[in-house]
N, C-alpha and C positions, 0 to 999 in steps of 0.2 A: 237508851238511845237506839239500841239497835233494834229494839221491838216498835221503834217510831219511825221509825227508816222504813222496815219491812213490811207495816201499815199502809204509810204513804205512798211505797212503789211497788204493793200488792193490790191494791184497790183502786178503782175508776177514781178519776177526778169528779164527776157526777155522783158520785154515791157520797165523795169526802162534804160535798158543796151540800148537796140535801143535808145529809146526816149532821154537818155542822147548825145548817141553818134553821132546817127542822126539828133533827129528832133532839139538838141536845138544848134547843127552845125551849123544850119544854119541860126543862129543867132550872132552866137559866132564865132571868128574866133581861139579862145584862145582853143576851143574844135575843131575845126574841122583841126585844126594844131597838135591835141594832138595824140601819140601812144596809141594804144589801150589796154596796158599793164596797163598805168596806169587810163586810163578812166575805166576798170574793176573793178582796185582795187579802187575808189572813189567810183563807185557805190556800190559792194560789202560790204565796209565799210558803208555806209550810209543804206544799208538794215539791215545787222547785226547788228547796232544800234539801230534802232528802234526797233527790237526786243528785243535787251538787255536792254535796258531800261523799258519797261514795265514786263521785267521780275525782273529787280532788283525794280522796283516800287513794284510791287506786294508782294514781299519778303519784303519791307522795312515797308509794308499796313499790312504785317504778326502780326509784332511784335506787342504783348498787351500794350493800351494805357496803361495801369496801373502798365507795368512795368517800362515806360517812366515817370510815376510821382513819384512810390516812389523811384527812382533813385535821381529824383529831390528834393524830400523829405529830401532822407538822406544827402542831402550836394553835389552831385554831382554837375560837372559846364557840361553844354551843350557837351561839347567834351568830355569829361570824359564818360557819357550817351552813345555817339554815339560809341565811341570804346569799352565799355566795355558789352555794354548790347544789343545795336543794330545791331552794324556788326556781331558781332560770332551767333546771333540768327536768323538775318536776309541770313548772308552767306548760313547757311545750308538750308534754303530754298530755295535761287537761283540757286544752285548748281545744280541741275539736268535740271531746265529750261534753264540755262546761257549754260552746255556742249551740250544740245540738238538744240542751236541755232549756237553754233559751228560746232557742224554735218551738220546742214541744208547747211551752209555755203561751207562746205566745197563737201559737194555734188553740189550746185548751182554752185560754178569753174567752170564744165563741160561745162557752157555756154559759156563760153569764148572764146571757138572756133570758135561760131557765129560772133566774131566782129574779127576775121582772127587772133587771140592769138593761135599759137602753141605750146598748151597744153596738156595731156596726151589722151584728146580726138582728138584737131586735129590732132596730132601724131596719134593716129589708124587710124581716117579716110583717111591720106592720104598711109597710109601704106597700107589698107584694098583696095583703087582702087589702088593700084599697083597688088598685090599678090591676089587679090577677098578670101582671108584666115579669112573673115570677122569673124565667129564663136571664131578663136583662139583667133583672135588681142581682140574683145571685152569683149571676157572669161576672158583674160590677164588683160584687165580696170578694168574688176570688181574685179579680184581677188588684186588689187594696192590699191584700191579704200575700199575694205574688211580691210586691214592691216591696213590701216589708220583710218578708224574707229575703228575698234578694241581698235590700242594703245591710241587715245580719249576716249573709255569704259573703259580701264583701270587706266587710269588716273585719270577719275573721281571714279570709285570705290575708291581707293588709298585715294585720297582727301576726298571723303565721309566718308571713315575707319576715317582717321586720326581728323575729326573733330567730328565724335559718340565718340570717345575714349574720347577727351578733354570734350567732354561736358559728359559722365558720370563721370570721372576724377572730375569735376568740380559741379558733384550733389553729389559727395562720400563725397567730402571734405566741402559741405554746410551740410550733412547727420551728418557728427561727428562734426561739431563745433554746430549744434542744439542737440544734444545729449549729448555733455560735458556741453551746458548751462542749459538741466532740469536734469541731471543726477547731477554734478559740479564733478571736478576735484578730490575728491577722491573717487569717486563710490556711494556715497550715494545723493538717491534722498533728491532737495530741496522739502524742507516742504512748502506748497500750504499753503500761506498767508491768504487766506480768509477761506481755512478748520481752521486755527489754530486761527483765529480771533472768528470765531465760537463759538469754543471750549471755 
């Protein structure tokens, strides 16, 4: 695993796409039979992987061992642990690493025109040697290419709100159950056992 990680996010995505398509062709007949539509999306898939991976590793390496124990402490069973304490802690970490590996992704598409996928880029290119209007047609990419990332940024914005909310939501409401246990239930602080032992 980790020498396919280190593959995938040590070398071009252009080199993974030829070398898939090409060099291991010809070897395979099972690829060199294959359309190029989906020999992209295997490789793609397989880059994006690797990276998501070591980004949700990272996010998962986040959370403090300590709070993995007194989870297990208080009676937790192993899944219990993982949904309750690891994923919501672990999520908000990933989140930015995990949408920024979706952008990458989805900027890296524009290769695909290299292995003859008529995609929004080979669509310019062949439009741009018809009409030589190169300037528009690529102006027009990028601005396609803008809107799509964008609603990616927004998205994760959205998801980011939504999961700061729950988690102060979720420190408010640890906030007032430790404050009705040293206050108690009818406003009056408890009496501090070892002052009054003192005494």
């Amino acid at each position: 695993t980790r020498i396919f990680v280190f593959l995938m996010r040590g070398t071009p995505a252009i080199v993974q796409l030829y070398f898939f398509y090409y060099g291991i062709a010809t070897f395979s007949k099972l690829i060199r039979d294959m359309d190029p539509v989906p020999a992209v999306a295997i490789v793609m898939s397989l880059n994006i992987g690797a990276f998501m991976s070591e980004s949700i590793r990272g996010a998962l390496m986040a959370v403090d061992e300590g709070q993995k124990e007194a989870a297990l402490s208080l009676g937790m069973s192993n899944l219990q642990m993982i949904r309750r304490i690891i994923i919501p802690q672990a999520t908000r970490v990933a989140l930015p690493a995990l949408f920024n590996d979706i952008i990458n992704i989805v900027k890296l598409s524009s290769l695909a025109f290299m292995l003859g996928v008529i995609d929004i880029m080979g669509a310019a290119k062949i439009e741009g040697s018809y009409t030589f209007r190169y300037f528009e047609i690529y102006a027009a990419v990028m601005v396609v290419y803008l809107v799509i990332i964008g609603i990616l940024t927004l998205m994760h914005k959205y998801i980011a709100q939504k999961c700061s909310a729950h988690k102060k939501n979720e420190n408010s409401r640890e906030r007032v159950e430790h404050r009705n246990f040293i206050v108690g239930n009818n406003g009056n602080k408890k009496p501090d056992s070892q002052g009054e032992h003192c005494r």
